[in-house]
N, C-alpha and C positions, 0 to 999 in steps of 0.2 A: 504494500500500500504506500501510494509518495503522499508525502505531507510537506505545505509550503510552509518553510523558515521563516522565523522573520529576522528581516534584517539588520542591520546595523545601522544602517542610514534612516530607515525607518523608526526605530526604537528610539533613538537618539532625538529625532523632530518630532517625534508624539511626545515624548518624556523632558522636552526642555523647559526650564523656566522660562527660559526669553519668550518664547511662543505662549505660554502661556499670561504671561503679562501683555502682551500685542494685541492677543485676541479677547483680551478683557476689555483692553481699552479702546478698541474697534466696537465691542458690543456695545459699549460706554457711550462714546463718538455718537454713533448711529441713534441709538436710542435718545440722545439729545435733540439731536435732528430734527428728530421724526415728532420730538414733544411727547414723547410715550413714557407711560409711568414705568418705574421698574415692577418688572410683571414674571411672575414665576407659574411657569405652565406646572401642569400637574397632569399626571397620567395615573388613572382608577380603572379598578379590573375587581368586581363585587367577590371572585372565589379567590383573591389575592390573599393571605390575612395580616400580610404587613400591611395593606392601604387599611384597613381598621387603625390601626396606630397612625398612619398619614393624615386619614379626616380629623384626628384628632391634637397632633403634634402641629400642623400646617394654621389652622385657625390663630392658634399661640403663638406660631411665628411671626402672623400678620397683624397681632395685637400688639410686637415689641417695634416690630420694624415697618419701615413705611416700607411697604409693597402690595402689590396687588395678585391676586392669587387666581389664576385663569384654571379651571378643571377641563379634562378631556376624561370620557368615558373609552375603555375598549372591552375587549369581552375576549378577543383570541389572542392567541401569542403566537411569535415566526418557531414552527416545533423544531428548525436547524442549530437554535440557539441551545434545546435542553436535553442534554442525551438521556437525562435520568427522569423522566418529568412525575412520575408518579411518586420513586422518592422523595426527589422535590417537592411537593405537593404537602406530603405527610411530614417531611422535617421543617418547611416550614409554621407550619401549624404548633408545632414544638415548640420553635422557634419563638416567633410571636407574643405565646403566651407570657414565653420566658421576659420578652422585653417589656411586654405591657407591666408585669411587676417589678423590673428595673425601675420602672419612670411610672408607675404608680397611675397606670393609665386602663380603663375600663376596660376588659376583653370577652366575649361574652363565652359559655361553655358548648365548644362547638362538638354539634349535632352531628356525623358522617353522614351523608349519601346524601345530599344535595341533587337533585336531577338536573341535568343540563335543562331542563323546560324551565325550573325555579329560578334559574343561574341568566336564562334568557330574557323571562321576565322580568327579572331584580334589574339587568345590566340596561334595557328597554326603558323602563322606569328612570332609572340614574338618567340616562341620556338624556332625556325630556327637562331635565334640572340644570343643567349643565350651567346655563344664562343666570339660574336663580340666586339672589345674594344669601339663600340656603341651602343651600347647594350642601355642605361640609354638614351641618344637620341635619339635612334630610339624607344623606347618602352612610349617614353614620346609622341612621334609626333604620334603612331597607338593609343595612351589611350586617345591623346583629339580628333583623328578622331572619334576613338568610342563614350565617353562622348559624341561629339556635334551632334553626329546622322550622321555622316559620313559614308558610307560604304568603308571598307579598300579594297581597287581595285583589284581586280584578275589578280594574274601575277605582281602585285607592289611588293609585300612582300611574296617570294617564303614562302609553307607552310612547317613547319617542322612535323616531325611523331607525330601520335597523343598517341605512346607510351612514348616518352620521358614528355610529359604530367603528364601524369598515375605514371614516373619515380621521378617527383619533388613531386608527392602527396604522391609518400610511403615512401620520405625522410623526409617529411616534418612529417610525422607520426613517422616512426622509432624516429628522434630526439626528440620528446616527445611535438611539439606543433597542434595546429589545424585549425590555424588563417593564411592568409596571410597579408601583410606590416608587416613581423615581419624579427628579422635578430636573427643570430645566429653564436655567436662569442664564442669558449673556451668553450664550455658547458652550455650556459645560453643565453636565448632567453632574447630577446626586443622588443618588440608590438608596431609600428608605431611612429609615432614623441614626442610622448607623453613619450618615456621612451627612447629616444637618448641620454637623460642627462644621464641617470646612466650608458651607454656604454660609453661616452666625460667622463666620470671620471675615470673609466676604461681604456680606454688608454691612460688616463694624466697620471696616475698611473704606468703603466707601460713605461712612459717615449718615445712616439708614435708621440708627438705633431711635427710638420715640424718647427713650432714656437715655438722660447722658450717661449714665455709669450703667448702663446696658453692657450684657457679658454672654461668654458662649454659655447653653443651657445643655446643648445635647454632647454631652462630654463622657456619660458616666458608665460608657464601655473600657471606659481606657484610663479613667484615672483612677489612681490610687490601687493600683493590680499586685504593686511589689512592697506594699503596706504589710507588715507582718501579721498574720490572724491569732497571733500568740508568738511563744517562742519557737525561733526557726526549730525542728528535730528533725531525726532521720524519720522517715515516714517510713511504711512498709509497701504503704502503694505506691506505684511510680506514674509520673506522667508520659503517659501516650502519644506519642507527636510523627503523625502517617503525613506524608509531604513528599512533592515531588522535585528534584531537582532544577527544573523548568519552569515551574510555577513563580510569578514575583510574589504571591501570596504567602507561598512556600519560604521564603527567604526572610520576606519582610517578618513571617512569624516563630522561623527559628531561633533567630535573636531574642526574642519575645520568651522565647518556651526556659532557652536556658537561662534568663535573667528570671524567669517565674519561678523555675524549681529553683534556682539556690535560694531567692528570697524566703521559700516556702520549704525548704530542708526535703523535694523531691528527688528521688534519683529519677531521671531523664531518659525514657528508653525510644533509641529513634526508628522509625518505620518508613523505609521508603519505597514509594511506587511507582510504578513506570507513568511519563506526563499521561494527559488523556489522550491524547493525537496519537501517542502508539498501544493504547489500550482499546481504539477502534472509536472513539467518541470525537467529535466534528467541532469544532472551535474557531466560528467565520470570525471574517477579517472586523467587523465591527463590536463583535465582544471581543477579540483581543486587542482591540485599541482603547477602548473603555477600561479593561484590565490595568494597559499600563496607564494611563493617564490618571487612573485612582489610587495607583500603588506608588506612583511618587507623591501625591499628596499625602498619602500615609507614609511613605518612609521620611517626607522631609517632617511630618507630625514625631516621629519618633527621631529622628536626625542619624537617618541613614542615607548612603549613599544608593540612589540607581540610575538605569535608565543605559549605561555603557553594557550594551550586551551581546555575545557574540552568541547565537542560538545554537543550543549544545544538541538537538533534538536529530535522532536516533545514530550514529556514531559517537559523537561526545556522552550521551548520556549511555551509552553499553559500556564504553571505557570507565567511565567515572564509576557507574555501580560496578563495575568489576574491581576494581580496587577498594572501591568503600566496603565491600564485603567483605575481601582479606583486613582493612584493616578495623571491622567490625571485630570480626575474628579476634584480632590481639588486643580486642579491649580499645579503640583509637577511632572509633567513627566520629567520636560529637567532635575531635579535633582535624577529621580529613573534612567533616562537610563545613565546620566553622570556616575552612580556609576554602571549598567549593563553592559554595553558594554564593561570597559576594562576587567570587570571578567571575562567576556565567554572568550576575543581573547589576554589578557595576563598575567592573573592571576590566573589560574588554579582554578576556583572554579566552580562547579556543580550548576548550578542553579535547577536541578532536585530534587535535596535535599533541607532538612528544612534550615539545617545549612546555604548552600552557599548562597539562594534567602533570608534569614534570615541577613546574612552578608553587600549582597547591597542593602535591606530594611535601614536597619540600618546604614547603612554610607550616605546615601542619608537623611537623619537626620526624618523617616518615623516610623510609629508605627508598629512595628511586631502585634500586636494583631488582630488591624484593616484589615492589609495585610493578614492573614490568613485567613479573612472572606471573601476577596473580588477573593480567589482562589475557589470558588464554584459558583463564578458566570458565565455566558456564556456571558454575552452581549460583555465582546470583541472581540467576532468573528464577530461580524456584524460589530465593529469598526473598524477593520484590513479590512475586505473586504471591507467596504467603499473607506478606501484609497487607493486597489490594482483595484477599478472601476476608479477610479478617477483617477490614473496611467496609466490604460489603455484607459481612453479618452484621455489622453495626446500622443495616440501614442506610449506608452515607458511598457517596460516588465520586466526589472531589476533594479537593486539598485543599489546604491542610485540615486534618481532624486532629481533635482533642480526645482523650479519651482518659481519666481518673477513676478508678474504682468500677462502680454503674452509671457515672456519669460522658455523655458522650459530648461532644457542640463539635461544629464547620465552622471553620472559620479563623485568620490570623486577631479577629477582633472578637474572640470568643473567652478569653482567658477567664473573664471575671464569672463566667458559669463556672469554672473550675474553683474559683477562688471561694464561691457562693460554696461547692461542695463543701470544701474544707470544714467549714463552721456550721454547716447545716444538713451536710449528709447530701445524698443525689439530690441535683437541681431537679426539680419538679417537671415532666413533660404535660 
């Protein structure tokens, strides 16, 4: 199967700040222009169950900042974008819940088996409101009828066309994302409550706030993670951390994991699996640009380096797990991938080459002689697949996962489900 790379040239012009400040101040420019208020589209999809957190997070936004909140209804999604969609589906319902009790936000107790006729009507209804300056309350009170197994009453919620539908899904494509709970402010998407923070800095930034002493609100995935929940001890359980070496997700979150476990007296056990693209799963060119453009806003959040990437994807990464397996073997993986992972996503080096896989052999303080032997072995395929079965008992199809004890979370911004473990036992699905 060929799968296209991506480039160097590429990665580097989606992942720059300069560009990124250009096409801020172009939206900027323009939107003066035109005399248009600052206006954050919004995309709602009623079987989503993060947009339940969105009607509700988004109104709050609009009360702090001066903006204007524009709703789009859709109902389908592009199925190239989801290789796992039924997991999907059901983790994030997990999900969800989990963050509506972060941020102390209503979620209602969802009902299974929604029929697509409920889902049509509910989504019908939303559409008809779209104009309404109720819109956020009324799409809140048809999302927890739906959620709780309500049928939305015939003739309650006059139906809007089922082309204006069809109308937010080819906007929602033209602008370049594929996801609903997402908003789209000035040229750059924001994926669900999880990335509200770097929008609240954006138009603190731009001097938006109603409050002078107005501050970021949606923070509290990521602060305070490495706060001790007691005294640090050796734990007996260890943390779980499935990640691929390809993934910027993957990178951005392995830093994350071993700064977690020491602060939390974890021992650290790593699992890696092969990227999706050679697992057989389809990663278009428009979710892997949205990938990287949100994972330099998170690593320059945490103050890491990326965006210099030489894509290591299927020679570089055969190579690389072939020696991270030998030197799993002598006990030395968390310091081969400490010294792998910022090569591939910010240090421009080829691990497909002697030189580059030679370079983070060698900074990982590992013997090049031995490392060349142990790239003619195979048995790390059976090791990687271990862990991508072991992933998939879990329920879960991408990277990085978390896994503690019975507690599981997706995600490099998932940490504080673990940390909730610690002092409370499994986070609640």
């Amino acid at each position: 199967m060929q799968h296209r790379k991506l480039t160097p040239a590429l990665t580097r012009f989606v992942t720059s700040p300069a560009r990124r400040i250009v096409m801020r101040q172009v939206a900027e420019l323009r939107r003066r222009i035109a005399r248009q208020p600052h206006a954050i589209h919004y995309f709602h999809r009623v079987d989503d169950p993060y947009c339940q957190l969105m009607l509700q997070a988004l109104p709050e936004l609009q009360h702090r900042f001066d903006v204007t909140l524009i709703p789009h209804v859709i109902e389908q999604l592009q199925p190239q974008m989801y290789p796992a969609p039924d997991l999907l589906s059901a983790y994030s319902a997990i999900d969800a819940k989990r963050l509506a009790r972060l941020y102390r936000l209503p979620f209602p107790q969802i009902v299974p088996g929604a029929t697509s006729g409920e889902r049509e009507k509910a989504s019908r209804a939303l559409v008809a409101r779209t104009r309404s300056p109720r819109f956020f309350a009324e799409a809140l009170d048809i999302g927890t009828a739906f959620w709780s197994g309500a049928s939305v009453a015939d003739g309650a919620h006059p139906a809007g066309d089922a082309a204006a539908l069809r109308t937010g899904e080819a906007l929602l494509e033209k602008l370049g994302h594929y996801a609903s709970a997402t908003v789209f402010y000035g040229g750059e998407w924001y994926w669900g409550l999880d990335r509200l923070d770097h929008l609240e800095r954006r138009l603190l930034g731009l001097g938006l706030g109603k409050n002078p002493n107005e501050s970021v609100h949606y923070d509290r995935t990521w602060r305070g993670l490495f706060e001790p929940v007691g005294e640090p001890i050796a734990r007996q359980t260890p943390l779980e951390y499935f990640f691929s070496a390809r993934s910027p997700y993957s990178y951005l979150g392995f830093f994350q994991a071993q700064k977690f476990a020491a602060a939390h007296g974890l021992d650290l056990e790593l699992k890696p699996v092969l990227p999706m693209v050679m697992r057989g799963m389809a990663v278009p060119q428009a979710k892997r640009i949205y990938i990287l453009t949100d994972s330099k806003r998170e690593a320059e959040k945490f103050g890491l380096e990326f965006g210099r990437i030489v894509d290591p994807l299927g020679p570089g990464i055969e190579r690389a797990y072939a020696v991270a397996h030998w030197a799993h073997a002598a006990g030395q993986s968390e310091a081969f991938f400490a010294s792998l992972l910022p090569a591939i996503a910010a240090e421009a080096i080829d691990v497909a080459s002697d030189s580059g896989l030679r370079k983070v052999v060698a900074r990982a303080g590992l013997d090049w002689r031995s490392a060349t032997q142990a790239l003619a072995g195979k048995r790390w395929r059976d090791w990687v697949t271990g862990h991508r079965s072991e992933m998939t008992d879990l329920g879960l199809w991408g990277v990085p996962c978390l896994k503690y004890g019975d507690t599981v979370a997706w995600g490099q911004d998932r940490f504080w489900v673990i940390r909730e473990a610690l002092t409370d036992g499994p986070a609640p699905s």
